[in-house]
C-alpha positions as a Markdown table, in Angstrom:
| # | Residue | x | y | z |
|---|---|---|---|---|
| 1 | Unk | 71.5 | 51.2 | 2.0 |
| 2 | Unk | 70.7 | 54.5 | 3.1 |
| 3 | Unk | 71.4 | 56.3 | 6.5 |
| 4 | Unk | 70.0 | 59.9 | 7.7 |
| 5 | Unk | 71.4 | 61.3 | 11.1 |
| 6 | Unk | 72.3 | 64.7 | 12.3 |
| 7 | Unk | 75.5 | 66.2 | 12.7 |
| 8 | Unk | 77.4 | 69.2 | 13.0 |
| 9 | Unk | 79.7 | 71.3 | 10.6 |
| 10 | Unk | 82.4 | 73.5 | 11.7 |
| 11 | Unk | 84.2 | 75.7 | 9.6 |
| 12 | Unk | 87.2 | 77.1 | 9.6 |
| 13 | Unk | 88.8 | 79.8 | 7.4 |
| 14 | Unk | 92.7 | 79.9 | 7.9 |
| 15 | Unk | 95.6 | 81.3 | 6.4 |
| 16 | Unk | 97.8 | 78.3 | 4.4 |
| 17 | Unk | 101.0 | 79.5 | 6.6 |
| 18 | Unk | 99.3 | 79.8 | 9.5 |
| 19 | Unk | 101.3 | 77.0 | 12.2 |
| 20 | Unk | 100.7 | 75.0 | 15.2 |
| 21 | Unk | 103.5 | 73.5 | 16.8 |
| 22 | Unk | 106.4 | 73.9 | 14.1 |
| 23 | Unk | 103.5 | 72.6 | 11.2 |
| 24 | Unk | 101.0 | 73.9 | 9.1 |
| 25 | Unk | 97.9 | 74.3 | 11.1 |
| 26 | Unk | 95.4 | 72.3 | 8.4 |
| 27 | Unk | 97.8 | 69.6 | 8.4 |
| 28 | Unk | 98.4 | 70.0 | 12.4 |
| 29 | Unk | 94.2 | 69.9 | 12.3 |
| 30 | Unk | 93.6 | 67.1 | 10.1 |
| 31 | Unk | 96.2 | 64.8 | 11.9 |
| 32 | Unk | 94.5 | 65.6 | 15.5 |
| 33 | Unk | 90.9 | 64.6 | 14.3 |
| 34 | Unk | 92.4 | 61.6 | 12.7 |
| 35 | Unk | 93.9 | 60.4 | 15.9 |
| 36 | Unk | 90.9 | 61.1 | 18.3 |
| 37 | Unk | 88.6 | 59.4 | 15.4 |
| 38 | Unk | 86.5 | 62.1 | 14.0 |
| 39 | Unk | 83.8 | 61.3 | 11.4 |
| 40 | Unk | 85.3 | 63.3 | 8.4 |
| 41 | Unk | 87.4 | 66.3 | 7.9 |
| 42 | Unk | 88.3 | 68.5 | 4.5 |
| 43 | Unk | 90.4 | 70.7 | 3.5 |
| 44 | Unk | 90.0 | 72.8 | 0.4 |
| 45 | Unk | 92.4 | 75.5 | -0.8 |
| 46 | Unk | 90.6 | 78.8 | -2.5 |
| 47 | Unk | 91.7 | 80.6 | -5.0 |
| 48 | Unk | 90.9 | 84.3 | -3.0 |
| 49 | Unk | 89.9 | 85.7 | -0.8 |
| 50 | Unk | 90.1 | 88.3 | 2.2 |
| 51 | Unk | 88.9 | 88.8 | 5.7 |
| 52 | Unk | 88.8 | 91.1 | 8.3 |
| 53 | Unk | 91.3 | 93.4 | 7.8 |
| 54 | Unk | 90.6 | 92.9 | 3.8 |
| 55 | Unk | 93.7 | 92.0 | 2.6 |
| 56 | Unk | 93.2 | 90.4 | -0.5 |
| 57 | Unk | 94.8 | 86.8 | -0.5 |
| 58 | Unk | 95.3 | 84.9 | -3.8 |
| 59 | Unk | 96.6 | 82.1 | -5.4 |
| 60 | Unk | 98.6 | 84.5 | -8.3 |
| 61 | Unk | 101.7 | 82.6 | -9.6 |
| 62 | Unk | 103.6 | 85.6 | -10.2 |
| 63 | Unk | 103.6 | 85.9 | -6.5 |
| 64 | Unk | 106.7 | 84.9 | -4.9 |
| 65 | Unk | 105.2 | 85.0 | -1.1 |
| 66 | Unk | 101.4 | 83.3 | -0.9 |
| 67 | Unk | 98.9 | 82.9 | 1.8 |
| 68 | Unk | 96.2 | 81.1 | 0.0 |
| 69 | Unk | 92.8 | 80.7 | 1.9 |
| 70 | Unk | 92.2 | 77.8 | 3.5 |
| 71 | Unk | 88.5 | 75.9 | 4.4 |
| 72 | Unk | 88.6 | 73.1 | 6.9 |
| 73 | Unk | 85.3 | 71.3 | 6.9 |
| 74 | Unk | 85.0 | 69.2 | 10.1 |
| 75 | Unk | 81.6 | 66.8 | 10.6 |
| 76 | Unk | 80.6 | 65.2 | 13.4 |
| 77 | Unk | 78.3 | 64.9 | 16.3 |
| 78 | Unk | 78.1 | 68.4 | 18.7 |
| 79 | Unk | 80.0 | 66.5 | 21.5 |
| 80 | Unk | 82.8 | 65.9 | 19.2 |
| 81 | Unk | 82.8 | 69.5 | 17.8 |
| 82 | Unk | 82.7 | 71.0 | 21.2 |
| 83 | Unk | 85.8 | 69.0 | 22.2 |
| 84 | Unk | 87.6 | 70.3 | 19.1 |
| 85 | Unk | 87.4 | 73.4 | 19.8 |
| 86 | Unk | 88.0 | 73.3 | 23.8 |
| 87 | Unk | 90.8 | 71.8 | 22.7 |
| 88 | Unk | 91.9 | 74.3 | 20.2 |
| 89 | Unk | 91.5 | 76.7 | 22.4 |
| 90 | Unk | 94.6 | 75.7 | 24.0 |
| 91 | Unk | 97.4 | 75.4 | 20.8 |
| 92 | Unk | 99.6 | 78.0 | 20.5 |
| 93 | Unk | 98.5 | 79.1 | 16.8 |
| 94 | Unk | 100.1 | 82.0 | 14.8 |
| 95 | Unk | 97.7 | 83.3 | 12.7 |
| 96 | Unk | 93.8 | 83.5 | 12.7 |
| 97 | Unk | 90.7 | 81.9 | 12.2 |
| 98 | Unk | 87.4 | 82.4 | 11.6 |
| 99 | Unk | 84.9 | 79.1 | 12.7 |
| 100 | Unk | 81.4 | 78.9 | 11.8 |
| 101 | Unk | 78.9 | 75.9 | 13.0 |
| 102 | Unk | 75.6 | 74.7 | 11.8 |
| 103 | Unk | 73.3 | 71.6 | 12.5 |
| 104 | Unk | 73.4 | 69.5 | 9.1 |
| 105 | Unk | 71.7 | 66.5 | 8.1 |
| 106 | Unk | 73.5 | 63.9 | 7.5 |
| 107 | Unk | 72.7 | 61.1 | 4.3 |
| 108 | Unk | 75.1 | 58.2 | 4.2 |
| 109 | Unk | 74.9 | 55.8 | 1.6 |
| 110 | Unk | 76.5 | 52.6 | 0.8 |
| 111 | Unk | 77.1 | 50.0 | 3.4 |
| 112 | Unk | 78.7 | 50.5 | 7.0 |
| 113 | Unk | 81.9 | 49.0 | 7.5 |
């Protein structure tokens, strides 16, 4: 069985010590969409990277202090993005983030449980 809908993906590019709350903010993240049922969530850890201010982030053993990159990949329909990120709006983070959005299709396959 196959299922097409549309959807949106939000992005986020984070800092791995970044916090919300006393936790880490991806794990703060993941645990908040789990409990308001979100469609799907990821997060990936990268190897490099840098933003803004170009300070170059990596994953180097040798390093006794890391901020790795994070992604967070959050799908779902625009509603639920939207009330993601009103209601991110109001955590106290330390630390920054960059979000990025587009409109995604969506192909499911297997059977709906």
């Amino acid at each position: 069985m196959k299922e097409e809908t549309q959807a949106v993906l939000l992005r986020m590019f984070i800092g791995e010590k970044d916090k919300c709350d006393g936790q880490t903010l991806y794990e703060y993240i993941v645990q908040y969409l789990a409990r308001n049922h979100y469609a799907g969530v990821t997060v990936l850890r990268g190897i490099a990277g840098f933003g803004k201010a170009s300070k170059v982030h990596t994953a180097n053993i040798l390093e006794l202090s890391t901020d790795e990159p994070i992604i967070i990949e959050i799908v779902d329909t625009q509603e639920k993005i939207e009330e993601f990120k009103a209601a991110y709006d109001t955590w106290k983070v330390s630390g920054s983030a960059l979000i990025t959005e587009e409109k995604i299709k969506v192909i499911q396959y297997g059977h709906k449980k």
